[in-house]
Residue frames as qw, qx, qy, qz and C-alpha x, y, z in Angstrom:
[[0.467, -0.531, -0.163, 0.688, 8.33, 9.02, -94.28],
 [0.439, 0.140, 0.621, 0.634, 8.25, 11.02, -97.26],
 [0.079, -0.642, -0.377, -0.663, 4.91, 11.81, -98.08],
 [0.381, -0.751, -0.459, 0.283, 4.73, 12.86, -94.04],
 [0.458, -0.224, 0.251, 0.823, 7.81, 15.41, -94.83],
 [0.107, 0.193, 0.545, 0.809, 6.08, 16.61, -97.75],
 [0.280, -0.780, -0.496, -0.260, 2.20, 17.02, -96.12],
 [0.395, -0.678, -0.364, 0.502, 3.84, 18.51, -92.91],
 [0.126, -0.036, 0.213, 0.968, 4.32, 22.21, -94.81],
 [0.301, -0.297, -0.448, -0.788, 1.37, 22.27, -96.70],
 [0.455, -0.558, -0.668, -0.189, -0.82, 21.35, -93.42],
 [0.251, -0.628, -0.290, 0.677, 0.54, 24.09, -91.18],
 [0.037, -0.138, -0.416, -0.898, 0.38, 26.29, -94.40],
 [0.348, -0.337, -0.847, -0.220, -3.16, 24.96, -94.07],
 [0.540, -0.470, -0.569, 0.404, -3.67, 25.54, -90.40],
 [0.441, -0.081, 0.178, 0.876, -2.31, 28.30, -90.81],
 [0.162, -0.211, -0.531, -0.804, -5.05, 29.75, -93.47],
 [0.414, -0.559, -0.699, -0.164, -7.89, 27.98, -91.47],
 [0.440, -0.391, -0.394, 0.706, -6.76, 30.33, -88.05],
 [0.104, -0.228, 0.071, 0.965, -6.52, 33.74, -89.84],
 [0.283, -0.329, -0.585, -0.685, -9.93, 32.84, -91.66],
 [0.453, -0.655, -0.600, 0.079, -11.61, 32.11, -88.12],
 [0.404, -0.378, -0.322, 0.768, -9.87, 34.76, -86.29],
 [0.012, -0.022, 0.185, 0.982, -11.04, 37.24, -89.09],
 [0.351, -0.314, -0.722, -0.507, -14.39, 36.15, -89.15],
 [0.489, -0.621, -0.599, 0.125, -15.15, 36.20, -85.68],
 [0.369, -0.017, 0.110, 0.923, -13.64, 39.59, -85.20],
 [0.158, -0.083, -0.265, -0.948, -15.84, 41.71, -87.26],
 [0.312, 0.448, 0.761, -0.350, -19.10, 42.49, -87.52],
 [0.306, 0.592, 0.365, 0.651, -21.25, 44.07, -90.34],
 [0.015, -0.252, -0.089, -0.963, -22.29, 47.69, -90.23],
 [0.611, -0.154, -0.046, -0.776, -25.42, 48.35, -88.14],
 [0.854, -0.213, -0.474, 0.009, -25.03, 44.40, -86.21],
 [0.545, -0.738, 0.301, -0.261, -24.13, 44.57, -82.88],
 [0.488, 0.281, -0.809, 0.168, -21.49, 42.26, -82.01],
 [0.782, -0.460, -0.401, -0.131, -22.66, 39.39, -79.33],
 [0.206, 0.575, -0.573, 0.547, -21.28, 40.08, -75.77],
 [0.373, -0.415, -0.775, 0.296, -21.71, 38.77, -72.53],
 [0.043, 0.142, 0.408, -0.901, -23.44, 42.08, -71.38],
 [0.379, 0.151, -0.274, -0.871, -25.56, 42.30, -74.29],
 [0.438, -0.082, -0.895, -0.017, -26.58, 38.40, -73.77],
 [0.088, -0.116, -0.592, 0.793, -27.04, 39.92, -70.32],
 [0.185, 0.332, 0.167, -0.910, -29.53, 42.29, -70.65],
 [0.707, 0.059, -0.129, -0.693, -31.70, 39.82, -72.65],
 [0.789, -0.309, 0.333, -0.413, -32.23, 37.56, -70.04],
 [0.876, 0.342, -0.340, 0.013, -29.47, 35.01, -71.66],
 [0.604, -0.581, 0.318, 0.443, -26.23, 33.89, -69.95],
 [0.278, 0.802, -0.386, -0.361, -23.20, 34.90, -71.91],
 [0.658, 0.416, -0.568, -0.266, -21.10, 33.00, -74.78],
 [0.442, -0.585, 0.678, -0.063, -20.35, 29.37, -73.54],
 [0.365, 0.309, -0.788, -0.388, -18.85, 26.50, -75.42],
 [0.762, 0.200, 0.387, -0.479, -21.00, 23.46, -76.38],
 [0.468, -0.089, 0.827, 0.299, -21.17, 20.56, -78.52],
 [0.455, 0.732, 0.457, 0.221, -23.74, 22.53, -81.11],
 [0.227, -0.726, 0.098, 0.642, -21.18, 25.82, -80.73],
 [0.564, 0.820, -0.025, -0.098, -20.48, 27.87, -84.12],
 [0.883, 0.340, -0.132, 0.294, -17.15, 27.63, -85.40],
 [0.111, 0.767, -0.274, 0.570, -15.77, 30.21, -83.27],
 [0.437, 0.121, -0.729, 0.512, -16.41, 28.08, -80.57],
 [0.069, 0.286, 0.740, -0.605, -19.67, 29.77, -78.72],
 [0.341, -0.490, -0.645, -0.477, -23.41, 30.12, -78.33],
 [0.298, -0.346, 0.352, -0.817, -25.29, 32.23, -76.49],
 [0.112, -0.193, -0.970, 0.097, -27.72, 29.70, -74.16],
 [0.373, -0.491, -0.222, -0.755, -31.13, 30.14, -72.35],
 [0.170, -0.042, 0.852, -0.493, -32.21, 29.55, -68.91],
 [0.543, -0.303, -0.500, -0.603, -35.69, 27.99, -68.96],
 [0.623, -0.245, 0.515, -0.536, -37.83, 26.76, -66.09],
 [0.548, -0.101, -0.700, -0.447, -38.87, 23.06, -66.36],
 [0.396, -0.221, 0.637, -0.623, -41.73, 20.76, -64.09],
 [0.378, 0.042, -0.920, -0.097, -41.13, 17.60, -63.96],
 [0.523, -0.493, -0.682, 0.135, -44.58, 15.81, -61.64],
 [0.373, -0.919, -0.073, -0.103, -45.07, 19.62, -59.77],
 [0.649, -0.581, 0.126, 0.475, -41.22, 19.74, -59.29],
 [0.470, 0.881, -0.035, 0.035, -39.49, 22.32, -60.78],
 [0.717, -0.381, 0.317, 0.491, -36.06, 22.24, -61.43],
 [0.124, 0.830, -0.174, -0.515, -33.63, 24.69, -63.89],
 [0.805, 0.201, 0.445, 0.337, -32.44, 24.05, -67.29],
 [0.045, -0.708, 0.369, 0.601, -30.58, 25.65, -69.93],
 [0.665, 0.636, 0.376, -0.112, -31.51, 25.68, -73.70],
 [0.602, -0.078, 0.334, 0.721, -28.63, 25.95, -76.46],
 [0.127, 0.601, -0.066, -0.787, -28.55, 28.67, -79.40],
 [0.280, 0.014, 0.787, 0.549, -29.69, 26.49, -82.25],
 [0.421, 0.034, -0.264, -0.867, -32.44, 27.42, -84.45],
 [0.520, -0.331, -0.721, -0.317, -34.50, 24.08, -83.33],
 [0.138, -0.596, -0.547, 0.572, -34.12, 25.03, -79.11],
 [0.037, -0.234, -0.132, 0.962, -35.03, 28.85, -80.33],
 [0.494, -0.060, -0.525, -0.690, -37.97, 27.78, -82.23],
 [0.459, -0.291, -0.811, 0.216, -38.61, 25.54, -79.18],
 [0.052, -0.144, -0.280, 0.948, -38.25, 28.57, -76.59],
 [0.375, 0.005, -0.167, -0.912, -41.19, 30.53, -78.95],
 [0.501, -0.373, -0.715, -0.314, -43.58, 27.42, -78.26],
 [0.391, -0.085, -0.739, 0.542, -43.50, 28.49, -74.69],
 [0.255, -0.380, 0.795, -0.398, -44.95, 28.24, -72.32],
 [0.599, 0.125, -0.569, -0.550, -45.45, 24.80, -72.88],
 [0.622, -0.264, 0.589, -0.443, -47.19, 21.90, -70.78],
 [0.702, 0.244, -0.538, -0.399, -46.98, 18.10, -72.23],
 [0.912, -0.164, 0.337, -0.166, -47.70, 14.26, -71.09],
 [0.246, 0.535, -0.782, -0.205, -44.67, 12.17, -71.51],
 [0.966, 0.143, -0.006, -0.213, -45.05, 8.58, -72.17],
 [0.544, -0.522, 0.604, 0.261, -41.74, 5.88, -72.32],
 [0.870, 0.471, -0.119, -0.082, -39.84, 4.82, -75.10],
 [0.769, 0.436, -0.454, 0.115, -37.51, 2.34, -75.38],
 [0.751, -0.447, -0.320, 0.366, -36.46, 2.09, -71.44],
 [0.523, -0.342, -0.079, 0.777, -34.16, 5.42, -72.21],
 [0.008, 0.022, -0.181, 0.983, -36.47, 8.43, -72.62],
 [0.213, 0.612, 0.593, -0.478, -39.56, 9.99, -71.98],
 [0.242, 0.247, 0.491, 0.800, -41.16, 11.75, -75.25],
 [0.294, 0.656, 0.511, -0.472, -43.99, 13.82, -75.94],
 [0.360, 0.721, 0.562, 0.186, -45.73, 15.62, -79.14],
 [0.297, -0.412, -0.214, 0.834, -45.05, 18.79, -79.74],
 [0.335, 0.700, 0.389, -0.495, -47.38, 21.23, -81.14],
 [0.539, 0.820, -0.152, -0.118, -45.58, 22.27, -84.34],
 [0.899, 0.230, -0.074, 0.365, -42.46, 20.97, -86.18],
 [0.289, -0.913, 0.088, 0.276, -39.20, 22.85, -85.30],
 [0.637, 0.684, -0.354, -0.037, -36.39, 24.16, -88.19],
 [0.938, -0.148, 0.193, 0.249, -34.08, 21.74, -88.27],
 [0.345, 0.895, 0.094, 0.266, -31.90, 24.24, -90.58],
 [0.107, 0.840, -0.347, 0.403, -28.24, 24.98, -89.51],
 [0.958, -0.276, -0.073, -0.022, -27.87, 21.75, -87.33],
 [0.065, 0.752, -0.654, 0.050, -24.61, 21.05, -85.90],
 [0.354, 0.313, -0.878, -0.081, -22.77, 18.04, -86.34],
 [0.815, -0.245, -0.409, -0.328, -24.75, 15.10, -84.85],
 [0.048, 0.411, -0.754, 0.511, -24.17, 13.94, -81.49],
 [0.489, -0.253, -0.830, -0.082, -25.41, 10.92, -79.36],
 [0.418, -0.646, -0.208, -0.604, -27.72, 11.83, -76.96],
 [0.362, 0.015, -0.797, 0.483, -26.48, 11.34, -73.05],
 [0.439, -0.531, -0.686, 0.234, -28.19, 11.08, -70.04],
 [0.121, -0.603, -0.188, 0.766, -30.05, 14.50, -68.99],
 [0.088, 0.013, -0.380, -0.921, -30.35, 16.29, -72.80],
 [0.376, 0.518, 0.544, -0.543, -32.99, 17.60, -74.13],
 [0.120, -0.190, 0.655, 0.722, -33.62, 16.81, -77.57],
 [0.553, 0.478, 0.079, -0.678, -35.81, 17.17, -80.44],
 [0.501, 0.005, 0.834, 0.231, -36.47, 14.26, -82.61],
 [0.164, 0.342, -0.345, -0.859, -37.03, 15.98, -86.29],
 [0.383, -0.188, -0.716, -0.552, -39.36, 12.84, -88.66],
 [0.322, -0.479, -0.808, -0.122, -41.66, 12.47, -85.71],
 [0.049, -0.647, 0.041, -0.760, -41.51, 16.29, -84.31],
 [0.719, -0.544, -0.427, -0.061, -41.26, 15.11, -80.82],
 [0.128, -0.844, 0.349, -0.386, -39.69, 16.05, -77.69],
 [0.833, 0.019, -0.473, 0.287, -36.98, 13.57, -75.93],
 [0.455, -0.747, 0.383, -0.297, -35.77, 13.79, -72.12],
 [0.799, 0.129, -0.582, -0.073, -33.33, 11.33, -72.06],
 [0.507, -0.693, 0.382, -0.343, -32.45, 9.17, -68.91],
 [0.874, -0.113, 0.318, 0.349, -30.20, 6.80, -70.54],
 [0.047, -0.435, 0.598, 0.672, -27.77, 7.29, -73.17],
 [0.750, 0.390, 0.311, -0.434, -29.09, 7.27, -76.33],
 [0.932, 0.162, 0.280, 0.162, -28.44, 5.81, -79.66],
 [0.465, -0.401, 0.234, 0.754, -25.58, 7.01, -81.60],
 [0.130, 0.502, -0.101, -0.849, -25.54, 10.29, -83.23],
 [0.375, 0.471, 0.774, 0.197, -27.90, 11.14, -85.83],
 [0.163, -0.124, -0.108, 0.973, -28.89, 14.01, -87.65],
 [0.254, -0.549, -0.656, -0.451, -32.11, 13.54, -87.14],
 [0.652, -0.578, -0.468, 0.148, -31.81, 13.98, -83.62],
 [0.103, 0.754, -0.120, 0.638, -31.18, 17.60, -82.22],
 [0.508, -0.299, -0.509, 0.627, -29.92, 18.17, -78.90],
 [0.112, 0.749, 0.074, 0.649, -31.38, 21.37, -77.36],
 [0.232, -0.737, 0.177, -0.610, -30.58, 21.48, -73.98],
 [0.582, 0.103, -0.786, 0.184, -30.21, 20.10, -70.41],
 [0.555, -0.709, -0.178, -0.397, -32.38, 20.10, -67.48],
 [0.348, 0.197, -0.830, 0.389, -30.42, 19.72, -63.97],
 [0.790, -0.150, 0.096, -0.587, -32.09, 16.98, -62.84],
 [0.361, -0.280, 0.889, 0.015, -31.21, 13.28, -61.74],
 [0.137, 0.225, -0.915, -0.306, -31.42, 10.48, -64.04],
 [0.058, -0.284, -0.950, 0.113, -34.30, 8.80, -61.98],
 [0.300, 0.679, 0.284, -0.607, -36.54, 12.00, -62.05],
 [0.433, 0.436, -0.349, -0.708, -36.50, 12.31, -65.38],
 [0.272, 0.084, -0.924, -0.256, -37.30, 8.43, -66.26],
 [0.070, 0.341, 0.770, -0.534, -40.33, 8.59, -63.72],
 [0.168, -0.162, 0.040, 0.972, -41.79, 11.42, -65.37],
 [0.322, 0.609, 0.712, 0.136, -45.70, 11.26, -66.67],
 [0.279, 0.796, 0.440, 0.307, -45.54, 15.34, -67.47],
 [0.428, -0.137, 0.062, 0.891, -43.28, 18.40, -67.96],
 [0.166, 0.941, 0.296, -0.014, -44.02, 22.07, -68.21],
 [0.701, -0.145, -0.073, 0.695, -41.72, 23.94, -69.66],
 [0.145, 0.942, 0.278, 0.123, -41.43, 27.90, -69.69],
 [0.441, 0.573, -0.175, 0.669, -38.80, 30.85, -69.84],
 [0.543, -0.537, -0.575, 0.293, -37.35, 31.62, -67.07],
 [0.058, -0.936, -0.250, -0.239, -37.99, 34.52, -65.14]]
């Protein structure tokens, strides 16, 4: 009972310290940086800030819409702000043969590795992401859950699209949408 008595100060002290350091940080901007807005998101073809499971500490990332076609059927998706979907994005427009693995996604090659740099916390892949599998530079569509978090394994996005279309799949184009 004690040492709870004794932490409970020094962790709202804490709390405390950790608030006024986010609140000041997300706040400002430098000199001559725009601060991110939902207009300015706007007006290059982005939706504005929502929250995610790769979000910055402030709580948002700006997304992308992309196009994907799955077997001639197109259907919309939406690409996070990490530095491995934005290094995806610039491969675009891109066309690949997917192939099964393991009963719970579809994969494919991708032309060039993608930074892995600035990763947020691992997370297990669920039914619907789009992810980027970093030692074998591949692309993942998953249509099960996958295995449990890794930080090999990037999440960059999520097509909406049903489970059974995306486990059928023999080939995906994907490009920016318009």
């Amino acid at each position: 009972m004690n040492s709870a008595v004794r932490r409970g100060p020094g962790c709202a002290a804490s709390v405390a310290v950790l608030l006024l350091t986010v609140t000041a940080c997300s706040s400002g901007t430098q000199e001559g940086t725009p601060a991110a807005t939902p207009s300015a998101a706007a007006s290059a073809g982005q939706q504005g800030p929502v929250a995610s499971p790769s979000s910055s500490a402030s709580g948002r990332s700006t997304s992308m819409n992309i196009r994907v076609t799955l077997d001639g059927r197109p259907v919309d998706a939406v690409l996070n702000d990490s530095p491995a979907a934005r290094g995806f994005a610039a491969l675009l427009p891109l066309t690949l043969d997917l192939k099964d693995f393991h009963g719970t996604e579809r994969v494919a090659d991708l032309p060039r590795t993608l930074d892995t740099a600035g990763a947020s916390e691992p997370v297990a892949a669920t039914v619907g992401d789009i992810a980027y599998y970093a030692p074998w530079g591949n692309l993942a569509l998953f249509y099960q859950d996958g295995p449990d978090p890794s930080p090999d394994l990037l999440v960059l996005g999520h097509p909406d699209v049903s489970a059974d279309q995306l486990g059928r799949a023999t080939s995906i184009t994907v490009e920016a949408a318009s």
